[in-house]
Chimera marker file (.cmm) of the C-alpha trace (Angstrom):
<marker_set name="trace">
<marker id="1" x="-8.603" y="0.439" z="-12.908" r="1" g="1" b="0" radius="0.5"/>
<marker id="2" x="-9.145" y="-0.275" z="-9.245" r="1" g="1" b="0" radius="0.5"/>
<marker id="3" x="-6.851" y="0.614" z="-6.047" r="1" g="1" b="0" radius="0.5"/>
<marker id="4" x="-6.801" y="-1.738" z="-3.175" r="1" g="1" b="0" radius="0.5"/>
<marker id="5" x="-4.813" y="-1.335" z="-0.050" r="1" g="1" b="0" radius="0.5"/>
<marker id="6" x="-4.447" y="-4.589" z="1.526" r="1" g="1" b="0" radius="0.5"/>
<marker id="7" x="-3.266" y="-3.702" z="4.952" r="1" g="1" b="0" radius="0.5"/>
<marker id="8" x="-2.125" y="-5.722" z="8.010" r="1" g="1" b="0" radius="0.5"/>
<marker id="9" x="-3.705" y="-3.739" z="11.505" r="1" g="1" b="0" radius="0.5"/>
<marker id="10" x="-6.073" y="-1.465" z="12.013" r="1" g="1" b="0" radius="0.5"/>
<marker id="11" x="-5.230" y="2.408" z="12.079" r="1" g="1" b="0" radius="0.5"/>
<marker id="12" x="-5.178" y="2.912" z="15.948" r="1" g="1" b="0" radius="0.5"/>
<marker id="13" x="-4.886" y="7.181" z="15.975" r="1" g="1" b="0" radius="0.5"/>
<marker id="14" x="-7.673" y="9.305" z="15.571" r="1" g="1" b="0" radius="0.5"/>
<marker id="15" x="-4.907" y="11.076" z="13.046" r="1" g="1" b="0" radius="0.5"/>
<marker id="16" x="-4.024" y="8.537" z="11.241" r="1" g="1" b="0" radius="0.5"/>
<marker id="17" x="-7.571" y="7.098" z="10.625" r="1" g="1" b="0" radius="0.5"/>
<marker id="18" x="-9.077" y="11.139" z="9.292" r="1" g="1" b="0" radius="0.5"/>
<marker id="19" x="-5.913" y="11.818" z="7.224" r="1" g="1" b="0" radius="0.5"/>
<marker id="20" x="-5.972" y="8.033" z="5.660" r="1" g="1" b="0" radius="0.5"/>
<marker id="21" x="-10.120" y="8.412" z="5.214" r="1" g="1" b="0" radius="0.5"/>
<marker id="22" x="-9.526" y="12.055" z="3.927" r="1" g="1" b="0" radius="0.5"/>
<marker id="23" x="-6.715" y="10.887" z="1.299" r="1" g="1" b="0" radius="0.5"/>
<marker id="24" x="-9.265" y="7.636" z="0.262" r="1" g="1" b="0" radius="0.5"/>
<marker id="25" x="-12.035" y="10.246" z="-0.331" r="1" g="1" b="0" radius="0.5"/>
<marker id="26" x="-9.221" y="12.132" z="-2.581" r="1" g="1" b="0" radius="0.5"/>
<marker id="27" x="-8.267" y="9.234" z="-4.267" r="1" g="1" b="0" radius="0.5"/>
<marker id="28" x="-11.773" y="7.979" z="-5.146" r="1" g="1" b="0" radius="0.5"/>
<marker id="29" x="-12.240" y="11.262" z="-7.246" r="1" g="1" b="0" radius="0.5"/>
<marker id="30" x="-10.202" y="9.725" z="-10.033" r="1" g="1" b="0" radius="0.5"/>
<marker id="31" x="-9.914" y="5.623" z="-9.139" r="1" g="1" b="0" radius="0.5"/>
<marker id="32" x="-12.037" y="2.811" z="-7.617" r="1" g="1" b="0" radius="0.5"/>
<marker id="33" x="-10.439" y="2.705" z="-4.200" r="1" g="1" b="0" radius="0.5"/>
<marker id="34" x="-10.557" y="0.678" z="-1.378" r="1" g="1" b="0" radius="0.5"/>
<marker id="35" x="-8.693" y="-0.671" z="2.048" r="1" g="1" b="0" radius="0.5"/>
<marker id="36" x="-8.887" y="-4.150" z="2.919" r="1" g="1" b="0" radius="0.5"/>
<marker id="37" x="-7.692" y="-4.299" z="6.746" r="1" g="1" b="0" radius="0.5"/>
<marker id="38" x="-6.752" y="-7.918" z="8.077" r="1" g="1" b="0" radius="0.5"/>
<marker id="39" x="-6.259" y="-8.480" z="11.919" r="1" g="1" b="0" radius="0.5"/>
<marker id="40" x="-2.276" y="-8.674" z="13.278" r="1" g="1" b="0" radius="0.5"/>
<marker id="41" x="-1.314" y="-12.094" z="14.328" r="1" g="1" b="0" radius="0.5"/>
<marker id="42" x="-0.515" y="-12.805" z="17.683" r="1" g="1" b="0" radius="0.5"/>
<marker id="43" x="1.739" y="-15.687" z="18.105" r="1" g="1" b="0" radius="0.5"/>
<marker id="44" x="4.034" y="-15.584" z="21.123" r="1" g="1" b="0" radius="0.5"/>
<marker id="45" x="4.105" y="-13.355" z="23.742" r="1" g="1" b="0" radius="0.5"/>
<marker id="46" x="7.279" y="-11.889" z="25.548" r="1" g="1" b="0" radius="0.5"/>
<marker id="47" x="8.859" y="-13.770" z="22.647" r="1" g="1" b="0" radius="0.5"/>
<marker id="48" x="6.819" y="-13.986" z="19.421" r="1" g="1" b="0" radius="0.5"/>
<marker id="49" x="7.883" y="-15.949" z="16.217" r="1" g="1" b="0" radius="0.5"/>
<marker id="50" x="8.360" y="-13.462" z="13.694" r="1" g="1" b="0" radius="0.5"/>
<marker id="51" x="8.794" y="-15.833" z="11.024" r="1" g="1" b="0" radius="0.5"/>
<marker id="52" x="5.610" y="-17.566" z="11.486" r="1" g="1" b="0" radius="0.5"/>
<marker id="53" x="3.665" y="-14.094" z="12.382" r="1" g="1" b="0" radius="0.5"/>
<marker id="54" x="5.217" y="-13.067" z="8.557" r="1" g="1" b="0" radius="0.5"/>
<marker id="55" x="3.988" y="-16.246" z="6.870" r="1" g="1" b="0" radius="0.5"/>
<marker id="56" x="0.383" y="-16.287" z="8.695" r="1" g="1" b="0" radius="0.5"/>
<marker id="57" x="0.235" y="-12.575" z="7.589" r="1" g="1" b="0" radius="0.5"/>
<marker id="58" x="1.067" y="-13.230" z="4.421" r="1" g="1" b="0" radius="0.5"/>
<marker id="59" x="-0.743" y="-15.991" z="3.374" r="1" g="1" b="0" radius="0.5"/>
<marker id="60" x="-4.175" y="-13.800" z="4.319" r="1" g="1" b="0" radius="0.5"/>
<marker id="61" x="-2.818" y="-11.111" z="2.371" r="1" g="1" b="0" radius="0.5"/>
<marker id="62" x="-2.010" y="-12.939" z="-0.548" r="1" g="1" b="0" radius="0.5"/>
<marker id="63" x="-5.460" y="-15.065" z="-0.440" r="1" g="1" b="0" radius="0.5"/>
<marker id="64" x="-7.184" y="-11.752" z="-0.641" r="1" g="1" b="0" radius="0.5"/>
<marker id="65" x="-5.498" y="-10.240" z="-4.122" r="1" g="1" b="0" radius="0.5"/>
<marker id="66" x="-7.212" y="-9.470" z="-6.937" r="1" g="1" b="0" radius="0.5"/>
<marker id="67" x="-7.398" y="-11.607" z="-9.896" r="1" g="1" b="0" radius="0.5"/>
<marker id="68" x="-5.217" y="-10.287" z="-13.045" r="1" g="1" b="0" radius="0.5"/>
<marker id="69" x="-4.097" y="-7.389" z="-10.197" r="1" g="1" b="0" radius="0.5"/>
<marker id="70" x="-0.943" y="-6.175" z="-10.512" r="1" g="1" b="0" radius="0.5"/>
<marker id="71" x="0.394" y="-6.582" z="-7.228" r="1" g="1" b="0" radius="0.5"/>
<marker id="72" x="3.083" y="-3.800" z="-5.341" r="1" g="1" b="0" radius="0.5"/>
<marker id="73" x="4.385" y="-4.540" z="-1.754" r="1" g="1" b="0" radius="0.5"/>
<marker id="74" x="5.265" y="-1.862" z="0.173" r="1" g="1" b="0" radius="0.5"/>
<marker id="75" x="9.271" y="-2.535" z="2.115" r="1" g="1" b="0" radius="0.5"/>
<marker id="76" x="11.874" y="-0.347" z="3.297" r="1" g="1" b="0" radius="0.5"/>
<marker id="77" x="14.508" y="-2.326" z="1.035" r="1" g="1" b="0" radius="0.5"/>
<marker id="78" x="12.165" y="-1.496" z="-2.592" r="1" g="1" b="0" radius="0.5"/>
<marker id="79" x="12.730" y="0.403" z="-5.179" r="1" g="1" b="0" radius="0.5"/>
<marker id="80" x="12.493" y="3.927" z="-4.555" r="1" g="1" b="0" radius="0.5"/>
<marker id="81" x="10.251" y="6.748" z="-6.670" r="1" g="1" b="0" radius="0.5"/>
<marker id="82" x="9.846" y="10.582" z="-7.147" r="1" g="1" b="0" radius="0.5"/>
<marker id="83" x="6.309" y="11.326" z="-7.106" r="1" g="1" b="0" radius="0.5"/>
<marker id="84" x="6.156" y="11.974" z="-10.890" r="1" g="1" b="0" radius="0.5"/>
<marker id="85" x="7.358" y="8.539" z="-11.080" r="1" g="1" b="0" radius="0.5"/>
<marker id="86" x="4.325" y="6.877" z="-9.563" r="1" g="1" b="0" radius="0.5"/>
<marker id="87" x="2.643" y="9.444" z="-11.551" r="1" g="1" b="0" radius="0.5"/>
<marker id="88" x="3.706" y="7.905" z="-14.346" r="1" g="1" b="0" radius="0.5"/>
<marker id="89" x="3.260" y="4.117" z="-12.931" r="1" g="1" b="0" radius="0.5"/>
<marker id="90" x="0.081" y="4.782" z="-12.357" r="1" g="1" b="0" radius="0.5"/>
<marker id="91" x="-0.801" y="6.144" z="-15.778" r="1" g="1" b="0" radius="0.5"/>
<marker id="92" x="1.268" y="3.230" z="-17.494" r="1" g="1" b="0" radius="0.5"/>
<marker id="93" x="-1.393" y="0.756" z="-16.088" r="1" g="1" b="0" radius="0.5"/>
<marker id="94" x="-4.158" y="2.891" z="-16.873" r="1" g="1" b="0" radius="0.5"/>
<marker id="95" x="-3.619" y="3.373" z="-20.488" r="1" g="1" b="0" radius="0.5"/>
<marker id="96" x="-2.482" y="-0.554" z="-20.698" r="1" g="1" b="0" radius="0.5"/>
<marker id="97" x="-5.817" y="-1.539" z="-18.964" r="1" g="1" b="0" radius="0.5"/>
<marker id="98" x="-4.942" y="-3.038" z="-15.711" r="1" g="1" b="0" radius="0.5"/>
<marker id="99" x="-7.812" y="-3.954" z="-14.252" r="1" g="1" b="0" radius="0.5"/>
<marker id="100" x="-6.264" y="-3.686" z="-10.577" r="1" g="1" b="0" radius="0.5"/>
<marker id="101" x="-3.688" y="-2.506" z="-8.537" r="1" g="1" b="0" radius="0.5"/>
<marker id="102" x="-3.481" y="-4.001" z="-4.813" r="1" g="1" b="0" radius="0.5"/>
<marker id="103" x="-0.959" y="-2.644" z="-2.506" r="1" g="1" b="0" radius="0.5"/>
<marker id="104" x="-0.017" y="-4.592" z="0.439" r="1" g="1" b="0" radius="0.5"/>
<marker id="105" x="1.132" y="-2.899" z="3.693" r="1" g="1" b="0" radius="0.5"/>
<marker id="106" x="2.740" y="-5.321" z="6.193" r="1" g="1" b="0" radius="0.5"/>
<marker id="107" x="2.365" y="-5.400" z="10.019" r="1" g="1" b="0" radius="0.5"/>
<marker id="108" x="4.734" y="-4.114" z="12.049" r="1" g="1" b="0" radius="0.5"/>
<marker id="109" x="7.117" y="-7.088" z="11.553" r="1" g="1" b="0" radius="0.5"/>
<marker id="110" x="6.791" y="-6.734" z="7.369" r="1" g="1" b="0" radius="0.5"/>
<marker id="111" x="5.997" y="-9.032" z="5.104" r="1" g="1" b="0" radius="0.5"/>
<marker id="112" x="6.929" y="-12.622" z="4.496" r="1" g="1" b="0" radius="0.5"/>
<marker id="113" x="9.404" y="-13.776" z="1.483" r="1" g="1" b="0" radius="0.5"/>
<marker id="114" x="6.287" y="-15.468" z="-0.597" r="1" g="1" b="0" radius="0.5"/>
<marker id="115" x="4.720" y="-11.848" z="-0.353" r="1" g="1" b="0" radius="0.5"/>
<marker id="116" x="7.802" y="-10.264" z="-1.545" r="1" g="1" b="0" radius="0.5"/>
<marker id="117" x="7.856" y="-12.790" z="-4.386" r="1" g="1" b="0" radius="0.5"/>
<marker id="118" x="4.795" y="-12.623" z="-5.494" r="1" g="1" b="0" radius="0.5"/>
<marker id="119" x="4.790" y="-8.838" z="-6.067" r="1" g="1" b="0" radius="0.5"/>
<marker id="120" x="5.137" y="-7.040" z="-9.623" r="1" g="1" b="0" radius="0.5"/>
<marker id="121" x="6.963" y="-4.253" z="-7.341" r="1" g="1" b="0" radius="0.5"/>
<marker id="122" x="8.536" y="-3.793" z="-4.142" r="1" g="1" b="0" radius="0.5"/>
<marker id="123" x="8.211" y="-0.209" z="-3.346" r="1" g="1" b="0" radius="0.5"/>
<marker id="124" x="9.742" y="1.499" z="-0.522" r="1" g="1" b="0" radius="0.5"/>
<marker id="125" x="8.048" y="5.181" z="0.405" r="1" g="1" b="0" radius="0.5"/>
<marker id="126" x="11.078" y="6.493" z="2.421" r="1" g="1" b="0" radius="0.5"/>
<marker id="127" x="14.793" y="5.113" z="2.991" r="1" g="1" b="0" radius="0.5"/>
<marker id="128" x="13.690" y="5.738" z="6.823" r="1" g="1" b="0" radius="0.5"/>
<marker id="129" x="11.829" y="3.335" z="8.747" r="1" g="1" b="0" radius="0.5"/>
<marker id="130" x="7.848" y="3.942" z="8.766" r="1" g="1" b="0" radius="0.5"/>
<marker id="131" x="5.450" y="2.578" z="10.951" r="1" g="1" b="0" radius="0.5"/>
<marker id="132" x="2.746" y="0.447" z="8.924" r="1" g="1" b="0" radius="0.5"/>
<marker id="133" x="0.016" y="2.533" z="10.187" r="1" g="1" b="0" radius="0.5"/>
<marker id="134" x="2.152" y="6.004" z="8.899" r="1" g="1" b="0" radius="0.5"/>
<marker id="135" x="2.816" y="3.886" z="5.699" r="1" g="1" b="0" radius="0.5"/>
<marker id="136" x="-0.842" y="3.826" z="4.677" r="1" g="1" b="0" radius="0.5"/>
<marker id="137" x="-1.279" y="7.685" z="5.222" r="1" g="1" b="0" radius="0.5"/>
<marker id="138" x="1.792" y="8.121" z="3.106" r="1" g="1" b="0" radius="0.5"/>
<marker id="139" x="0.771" y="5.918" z="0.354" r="1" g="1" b="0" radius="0.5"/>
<marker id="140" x="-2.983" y="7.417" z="0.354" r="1" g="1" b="0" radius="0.5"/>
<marker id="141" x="-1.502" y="10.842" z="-0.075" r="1" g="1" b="0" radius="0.5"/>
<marker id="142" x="0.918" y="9.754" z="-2.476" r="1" g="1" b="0" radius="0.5"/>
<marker id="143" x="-1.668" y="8.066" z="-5.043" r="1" g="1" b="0" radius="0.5"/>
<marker id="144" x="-3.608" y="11.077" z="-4.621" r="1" g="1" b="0" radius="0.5"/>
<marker id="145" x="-0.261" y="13.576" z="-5.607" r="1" g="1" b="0" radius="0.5"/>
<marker id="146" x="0.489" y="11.297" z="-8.603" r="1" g="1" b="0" radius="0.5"/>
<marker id="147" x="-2.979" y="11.234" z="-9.905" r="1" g="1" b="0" radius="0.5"/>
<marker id="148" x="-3.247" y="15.195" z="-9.369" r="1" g="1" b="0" radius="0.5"/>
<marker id="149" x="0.103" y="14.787" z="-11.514" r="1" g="1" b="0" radius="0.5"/>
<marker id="150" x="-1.613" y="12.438" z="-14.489" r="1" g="1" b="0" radius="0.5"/>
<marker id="151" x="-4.661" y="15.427" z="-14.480" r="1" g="1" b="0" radius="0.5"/>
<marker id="152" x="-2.002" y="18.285" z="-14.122" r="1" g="1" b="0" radius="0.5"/>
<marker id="153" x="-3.522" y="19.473" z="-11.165" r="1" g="1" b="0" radius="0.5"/>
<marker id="154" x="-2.085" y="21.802" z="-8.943" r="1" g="1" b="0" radius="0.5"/>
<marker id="155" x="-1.543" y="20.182" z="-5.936" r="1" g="1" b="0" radius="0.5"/>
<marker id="156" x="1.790" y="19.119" z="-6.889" r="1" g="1" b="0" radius="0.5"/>
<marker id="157" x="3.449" y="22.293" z="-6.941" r="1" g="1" b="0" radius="0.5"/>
<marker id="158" x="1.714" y="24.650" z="-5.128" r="1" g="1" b="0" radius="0.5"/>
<link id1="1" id2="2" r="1" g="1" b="0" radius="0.2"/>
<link id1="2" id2="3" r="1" g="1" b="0" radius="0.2"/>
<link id1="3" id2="4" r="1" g="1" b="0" radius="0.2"/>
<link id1="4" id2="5" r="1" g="1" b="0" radius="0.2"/>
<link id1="5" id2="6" r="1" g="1" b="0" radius="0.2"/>
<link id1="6" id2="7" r="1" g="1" b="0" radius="0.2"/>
<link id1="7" id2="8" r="1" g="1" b="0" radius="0.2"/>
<link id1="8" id2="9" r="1" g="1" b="0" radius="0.2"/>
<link id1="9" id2="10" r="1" g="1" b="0" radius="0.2"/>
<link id1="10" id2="11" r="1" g="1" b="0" radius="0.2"/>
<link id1="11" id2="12" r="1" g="1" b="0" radius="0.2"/>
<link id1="12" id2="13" r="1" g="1" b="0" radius="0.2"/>
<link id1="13" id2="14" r="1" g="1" b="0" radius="0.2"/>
<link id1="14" id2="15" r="1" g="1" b="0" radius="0.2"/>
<link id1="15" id2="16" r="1" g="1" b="0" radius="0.2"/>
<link id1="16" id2="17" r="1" g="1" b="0" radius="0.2"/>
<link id1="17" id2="18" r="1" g="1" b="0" radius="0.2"/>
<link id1="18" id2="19" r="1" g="1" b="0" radius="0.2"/>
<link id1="19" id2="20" r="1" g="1" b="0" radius="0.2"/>
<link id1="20" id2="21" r="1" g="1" b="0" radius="0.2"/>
<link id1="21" id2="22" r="1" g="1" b="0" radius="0.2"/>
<link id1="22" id2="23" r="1" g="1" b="0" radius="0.2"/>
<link id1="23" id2="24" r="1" g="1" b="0" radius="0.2"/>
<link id1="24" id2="25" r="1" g="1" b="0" radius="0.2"/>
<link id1="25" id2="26" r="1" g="1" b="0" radius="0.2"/>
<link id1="26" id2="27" r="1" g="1" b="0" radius="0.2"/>
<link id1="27" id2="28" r="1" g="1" b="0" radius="0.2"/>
<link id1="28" id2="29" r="1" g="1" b="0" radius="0.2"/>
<link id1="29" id2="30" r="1" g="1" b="0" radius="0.2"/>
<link id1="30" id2="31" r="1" g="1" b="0" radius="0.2"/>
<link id1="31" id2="32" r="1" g="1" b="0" radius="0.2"/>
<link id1="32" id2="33" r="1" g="1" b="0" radius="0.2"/>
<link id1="33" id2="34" r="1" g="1" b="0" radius="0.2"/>
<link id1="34" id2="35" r="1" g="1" b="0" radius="0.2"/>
<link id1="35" id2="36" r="1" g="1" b="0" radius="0.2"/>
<link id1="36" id2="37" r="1" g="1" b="0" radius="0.2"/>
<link id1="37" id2="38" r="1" g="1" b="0" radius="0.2"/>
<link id1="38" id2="39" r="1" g="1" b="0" radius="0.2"/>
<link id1="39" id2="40" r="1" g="1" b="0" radius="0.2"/>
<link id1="40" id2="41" r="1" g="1" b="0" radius="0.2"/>
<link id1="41" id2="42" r="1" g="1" b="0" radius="0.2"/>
<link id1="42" id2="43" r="1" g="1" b="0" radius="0.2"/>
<link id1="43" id2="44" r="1" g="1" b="0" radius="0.2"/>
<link id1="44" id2="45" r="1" g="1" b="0" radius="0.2"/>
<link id1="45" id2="46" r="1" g="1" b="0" radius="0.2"/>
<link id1="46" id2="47" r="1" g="1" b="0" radius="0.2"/>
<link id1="47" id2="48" r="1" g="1" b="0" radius="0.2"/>
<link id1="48" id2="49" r="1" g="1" b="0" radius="0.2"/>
<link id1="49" id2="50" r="1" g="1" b="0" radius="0.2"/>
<link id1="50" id2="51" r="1" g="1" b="0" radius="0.2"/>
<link id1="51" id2="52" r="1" g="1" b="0" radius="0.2"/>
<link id1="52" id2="53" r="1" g="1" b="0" radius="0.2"/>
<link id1="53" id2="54" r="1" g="1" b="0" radius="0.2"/>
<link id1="54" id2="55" r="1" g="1" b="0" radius="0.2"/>
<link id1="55" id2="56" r="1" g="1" b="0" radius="0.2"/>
<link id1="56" id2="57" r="1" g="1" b="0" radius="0.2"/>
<link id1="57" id2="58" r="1" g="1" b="0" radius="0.2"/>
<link id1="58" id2="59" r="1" g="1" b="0" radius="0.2"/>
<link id1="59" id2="60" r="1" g="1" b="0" radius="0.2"/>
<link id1="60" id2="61" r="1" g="1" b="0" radius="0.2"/>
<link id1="61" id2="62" r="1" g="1" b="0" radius="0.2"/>
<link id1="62" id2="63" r="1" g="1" b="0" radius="0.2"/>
<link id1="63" id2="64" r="1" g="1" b="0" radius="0.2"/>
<link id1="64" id2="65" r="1" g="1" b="0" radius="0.2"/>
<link id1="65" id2="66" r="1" g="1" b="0" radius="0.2"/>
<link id1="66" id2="67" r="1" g="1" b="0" radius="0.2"/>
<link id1="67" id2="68" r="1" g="1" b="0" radius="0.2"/>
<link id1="68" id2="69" r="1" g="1" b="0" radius="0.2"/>
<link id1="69" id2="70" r="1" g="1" b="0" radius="0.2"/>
<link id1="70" id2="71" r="1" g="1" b="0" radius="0.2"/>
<link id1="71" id2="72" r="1" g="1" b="0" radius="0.2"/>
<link id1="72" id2="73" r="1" g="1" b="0" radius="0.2"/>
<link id1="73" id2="74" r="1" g="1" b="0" radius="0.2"/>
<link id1="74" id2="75" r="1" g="1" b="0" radius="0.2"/>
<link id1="75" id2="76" r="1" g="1" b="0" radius="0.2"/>
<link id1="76" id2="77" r="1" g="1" b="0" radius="0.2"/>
<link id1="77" id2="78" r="1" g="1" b="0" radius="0.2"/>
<link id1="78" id2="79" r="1" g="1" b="0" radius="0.2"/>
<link id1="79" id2="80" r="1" g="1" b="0" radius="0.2"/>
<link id1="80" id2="81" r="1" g="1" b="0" radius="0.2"/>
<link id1="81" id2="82" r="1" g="1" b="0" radius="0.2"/>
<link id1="82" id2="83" r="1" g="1" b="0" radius="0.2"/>
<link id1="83" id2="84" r="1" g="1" b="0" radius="0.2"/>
<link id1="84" id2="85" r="1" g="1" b="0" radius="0.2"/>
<link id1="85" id2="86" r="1" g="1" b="0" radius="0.2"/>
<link id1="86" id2="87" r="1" g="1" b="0" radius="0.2"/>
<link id1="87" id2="88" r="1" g="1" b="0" radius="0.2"/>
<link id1="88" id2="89" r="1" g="1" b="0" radius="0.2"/>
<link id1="89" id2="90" r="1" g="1" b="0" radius="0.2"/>
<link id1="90" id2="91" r="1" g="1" b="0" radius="0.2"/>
<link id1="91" id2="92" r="1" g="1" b="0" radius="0.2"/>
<link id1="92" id2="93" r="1" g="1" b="0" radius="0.2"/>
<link id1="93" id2="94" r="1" g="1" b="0" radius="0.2"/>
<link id1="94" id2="95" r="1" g="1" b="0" radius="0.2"/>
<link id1="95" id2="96" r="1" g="1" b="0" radius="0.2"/>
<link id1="96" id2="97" r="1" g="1" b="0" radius="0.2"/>
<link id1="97" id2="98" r="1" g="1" b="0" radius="0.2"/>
<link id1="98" id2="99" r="1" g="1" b="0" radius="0.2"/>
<link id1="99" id2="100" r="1" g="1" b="0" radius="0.2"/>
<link id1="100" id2="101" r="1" g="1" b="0" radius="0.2"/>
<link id1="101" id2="102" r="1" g="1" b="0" radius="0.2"/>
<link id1="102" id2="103" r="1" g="1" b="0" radius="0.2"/>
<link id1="103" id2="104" r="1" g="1" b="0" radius="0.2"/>
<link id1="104" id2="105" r="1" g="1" b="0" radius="0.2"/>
<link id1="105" id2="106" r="1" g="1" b="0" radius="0.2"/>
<link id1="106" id2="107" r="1" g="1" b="0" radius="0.2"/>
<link id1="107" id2="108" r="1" g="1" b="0" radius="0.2"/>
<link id1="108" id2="109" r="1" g="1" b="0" radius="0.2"/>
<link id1="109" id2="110" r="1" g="1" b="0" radius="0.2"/>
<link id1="110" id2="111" r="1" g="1" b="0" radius="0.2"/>
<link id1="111" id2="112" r="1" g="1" b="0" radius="0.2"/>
<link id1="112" id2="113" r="1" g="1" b="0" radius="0.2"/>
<link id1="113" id2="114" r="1" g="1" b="0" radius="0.2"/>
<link id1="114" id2="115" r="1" g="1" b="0" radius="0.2"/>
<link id1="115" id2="116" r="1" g="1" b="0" radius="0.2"/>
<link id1="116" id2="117" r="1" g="1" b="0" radius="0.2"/>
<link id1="117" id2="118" r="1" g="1" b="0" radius="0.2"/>
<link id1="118" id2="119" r="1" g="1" b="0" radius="0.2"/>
<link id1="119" id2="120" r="1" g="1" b="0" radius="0.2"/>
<link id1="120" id2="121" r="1" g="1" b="0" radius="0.2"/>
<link id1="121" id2="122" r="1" g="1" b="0" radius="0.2"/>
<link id1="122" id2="123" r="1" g="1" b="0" radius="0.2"/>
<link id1="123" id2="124" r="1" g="1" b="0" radius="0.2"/>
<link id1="124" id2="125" r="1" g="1" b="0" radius="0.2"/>
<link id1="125" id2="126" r="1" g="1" b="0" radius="0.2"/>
<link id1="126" id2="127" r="1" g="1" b="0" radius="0.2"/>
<link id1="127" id2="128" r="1" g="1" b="0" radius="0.2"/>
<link id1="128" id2="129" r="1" g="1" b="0" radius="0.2"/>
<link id1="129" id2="130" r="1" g="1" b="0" radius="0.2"/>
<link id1="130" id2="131" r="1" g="1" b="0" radius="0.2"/>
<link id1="131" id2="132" r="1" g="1" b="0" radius="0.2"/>
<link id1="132" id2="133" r="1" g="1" b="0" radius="0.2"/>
<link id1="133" id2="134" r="1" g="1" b="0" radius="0.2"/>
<link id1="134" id2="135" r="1" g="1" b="0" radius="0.2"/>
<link id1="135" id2="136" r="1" g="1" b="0" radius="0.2"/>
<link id1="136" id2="137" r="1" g="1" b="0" radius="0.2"/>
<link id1="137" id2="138" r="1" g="1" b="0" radius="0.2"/>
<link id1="138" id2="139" r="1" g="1" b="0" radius="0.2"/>
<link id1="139" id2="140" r="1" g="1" b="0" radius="0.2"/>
<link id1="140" id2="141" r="1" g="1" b="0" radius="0.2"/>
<link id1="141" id2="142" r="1" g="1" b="0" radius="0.2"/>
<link id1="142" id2="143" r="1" g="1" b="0" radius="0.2"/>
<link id1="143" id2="144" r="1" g="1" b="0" radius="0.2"/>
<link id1="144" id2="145" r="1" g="1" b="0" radius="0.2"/>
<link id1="145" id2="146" r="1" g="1" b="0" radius="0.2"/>
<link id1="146" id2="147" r="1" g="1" b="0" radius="0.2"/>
<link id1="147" id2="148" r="1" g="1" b="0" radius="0.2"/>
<link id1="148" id2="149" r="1" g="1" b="0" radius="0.2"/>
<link id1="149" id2="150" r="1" g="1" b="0" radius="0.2"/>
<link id1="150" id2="151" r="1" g="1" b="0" radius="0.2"/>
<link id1="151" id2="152" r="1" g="1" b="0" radius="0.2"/>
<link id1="152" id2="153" r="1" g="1" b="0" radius="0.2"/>
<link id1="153" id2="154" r="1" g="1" b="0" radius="0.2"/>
<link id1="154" id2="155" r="1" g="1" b="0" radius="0.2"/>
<link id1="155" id2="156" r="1" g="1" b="0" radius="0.2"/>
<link id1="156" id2="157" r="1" g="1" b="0" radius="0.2"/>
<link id1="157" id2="158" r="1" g="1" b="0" radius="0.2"/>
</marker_set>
């Protein structure tokens, strides 16, 4: 099974980018793993159109998934999991053959409704608001914690 992050903007801290690039590396110790960056749109200026920034967005995001991938969208209003949870996600899909999992990570105005309805899953990582650059660090280090979890590794509960 492969992991892609499909991801609207580029990571713009030096922070952000090491701890997403060191939580890839992790990743890639268990899973194919890649992420697929796509430019923000800029339509507007003092007063953009969201809507149409969403839909342009989203229909790059969407051209880009895998074939046969099971498809999760990241959104503050998804379902919400425990690490051993995604844990176990993830391990579902490996034992059933998935071929793919793409996760898409919105800009910072989301993702449109045709994204959001083309998803397997909408999954939110906090009840609190993240940034979509903070989103992808989160994610990264939470695929790596729930595949330490499927190994029983320690990096759970240390």
């Amino acid at each position: 099974m492969k992991i892609r992050l499909l991801c609207v903007g580029r990571l713009s801290e030096a922070y952000l980018r090491a701890g997403a690039d060191e939580f890839l590396q992790r990743v890639r110790r268990y899973l194919p793993a890649d992420v697929v960056e796509f430019k923000e749109e800029k339509i507007g200026g003092r007063h953009p159109d969201i809507a149409r920034i969403r839909e342009r967005e989203g229909e790059r995001l969407l051209a880009k998934v895998s074939d046969g991938a099971c498809l999760i969208v990241l959104d503050e209003r998804g379902r919400g999991m425990t690490s051993p949870q995604l844990a176990g996600f993830l391990e579902e899909h490996m034992v059933h053959a998935t071929s793919a999992l793409d996760f898409i990570i919105g800009g910072p105005y989301g993702v449109s409704d045709a994204v959001r309805q083309r998803a397997s899953m909408v999954l939110s990582l906090s009840k609190m608001t993240l940034t979509h650059q903070m989103a992808r660090l989160f994610l990264l280090e939470q695929l790596y914690r729930a595949m330490t979890i499927v190994r029983n590794e320690p990096y759970h509960n240390r």
